[in-house]
C-alpha positions in Angstrom: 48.7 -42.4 -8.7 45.4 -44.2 -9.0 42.1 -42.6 -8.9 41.0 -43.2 -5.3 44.3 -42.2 -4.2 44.1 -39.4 -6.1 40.2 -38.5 -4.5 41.9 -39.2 -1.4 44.5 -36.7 -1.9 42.1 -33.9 -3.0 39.6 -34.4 -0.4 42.7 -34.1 2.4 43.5 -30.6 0.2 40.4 -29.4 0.7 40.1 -30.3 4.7 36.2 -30.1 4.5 34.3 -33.5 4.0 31.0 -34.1 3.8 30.2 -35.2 7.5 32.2 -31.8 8.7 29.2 -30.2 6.1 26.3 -32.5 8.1 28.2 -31.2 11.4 27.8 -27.7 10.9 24.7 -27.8 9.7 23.4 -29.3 13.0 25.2 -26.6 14.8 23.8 -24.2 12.6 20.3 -25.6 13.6 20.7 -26.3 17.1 21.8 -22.9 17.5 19.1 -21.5 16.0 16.3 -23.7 17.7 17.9 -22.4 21.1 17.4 -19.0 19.7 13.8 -19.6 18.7 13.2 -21.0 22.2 14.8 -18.1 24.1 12.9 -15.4 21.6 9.8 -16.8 22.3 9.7 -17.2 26.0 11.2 -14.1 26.9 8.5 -11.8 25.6 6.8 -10.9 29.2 5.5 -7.3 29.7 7.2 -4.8 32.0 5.7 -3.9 35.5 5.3 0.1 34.9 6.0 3.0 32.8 7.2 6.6 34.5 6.0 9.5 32.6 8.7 12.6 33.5 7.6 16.1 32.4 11.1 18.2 32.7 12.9 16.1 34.6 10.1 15.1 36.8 7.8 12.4 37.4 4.3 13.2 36.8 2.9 9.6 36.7 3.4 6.4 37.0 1.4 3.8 35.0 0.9 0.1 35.3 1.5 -1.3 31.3 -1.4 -4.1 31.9 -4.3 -1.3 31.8 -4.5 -0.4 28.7 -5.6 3.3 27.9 -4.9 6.2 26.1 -4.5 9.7 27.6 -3.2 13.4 27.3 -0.4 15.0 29.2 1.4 18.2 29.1 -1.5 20.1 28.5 -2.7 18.0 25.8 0.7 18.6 23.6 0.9 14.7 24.0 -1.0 11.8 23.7 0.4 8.6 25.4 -0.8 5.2 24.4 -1.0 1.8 26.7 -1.8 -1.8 24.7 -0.8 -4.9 25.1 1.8 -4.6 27.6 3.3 -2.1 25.8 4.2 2.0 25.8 3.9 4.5 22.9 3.6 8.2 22.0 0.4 8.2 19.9 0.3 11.6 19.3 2.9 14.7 19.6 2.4 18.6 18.7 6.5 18.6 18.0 7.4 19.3 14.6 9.7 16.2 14.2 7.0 14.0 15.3 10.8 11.5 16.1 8.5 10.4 19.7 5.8 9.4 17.2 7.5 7.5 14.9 9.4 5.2 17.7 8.2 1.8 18.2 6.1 0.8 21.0 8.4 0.4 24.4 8.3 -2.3 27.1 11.3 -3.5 28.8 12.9 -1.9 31.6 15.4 0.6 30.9 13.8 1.5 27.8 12.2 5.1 27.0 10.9 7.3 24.2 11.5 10.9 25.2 9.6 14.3 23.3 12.5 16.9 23.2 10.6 20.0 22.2 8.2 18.8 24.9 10.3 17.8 27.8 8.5 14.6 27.8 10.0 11.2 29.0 8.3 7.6 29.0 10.8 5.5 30.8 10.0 1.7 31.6 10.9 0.8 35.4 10.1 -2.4 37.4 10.1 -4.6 34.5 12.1 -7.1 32.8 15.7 -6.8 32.1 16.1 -5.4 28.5 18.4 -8.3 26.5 20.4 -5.3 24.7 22.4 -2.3 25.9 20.8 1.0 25.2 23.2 1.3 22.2 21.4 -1.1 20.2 18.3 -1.6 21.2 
């Protein structure tokens, strides 16, 4: 067997070629400028954010003024910026509500168990990941 039937042979063993590596990588990058696009223009703020207080609403906020403000008797300090939902400030012991990253997508919430405290996002965007994982 001569040498470039031999090459031959071991290339066809192999099954992956150098154009099949040049193919994937443009895949690979496609996919991922696609991905880019779609992180970047889905980042619009959420219409409002209901503050519940044992199962019931108390207040509903718009998420484009941005303020800060106590509730429950001052146990809590809610914070809006940027579009965005968090608990600033909790008298809890676990301080869990504190600790969560800002929220603003509908469906998403931070609730204060020892507090009975709720921020849920309604009237917003549609949150890209189930309440699972997100």
């Amino acid at each position: 067997m001569s040498y470039k039937e031999n090459k031959s042979h071991e290339e066809k063993a192999s099954g992956f070629k150098k154009n099949d590596l040049i193919l994937v990588l443009l895949v690979f990058a496609a996919a991922g400028i696609f991905f880019a696009g779609h992180l970047f223009t889905s980042q619009k703020s959420a219409g409002v954010v209901e503050i519940q207080i044992d199962g019931k609403v108390v207040e509903t906020l718009d998420l484009q003024k941005e303020r800060a403000f106590k509730i429950n008797g001052g146990t809590n300090t809610v914070q809006i910026e940027n579009g965005k939902v968090k608990m600033a400030a909790a008298n809890c012991p676990d301080q869990i509500c504190v600790h969560q990253k800002a929220i603003s997508r509908n469906g998403e919430s931070i609730i204060c168990l020892p507090n009975k405290i709720v921020l849920k996002i309604v009237d917003g965007e549609e949150a890209e990941l189930d309440a699972v994982t997100n």
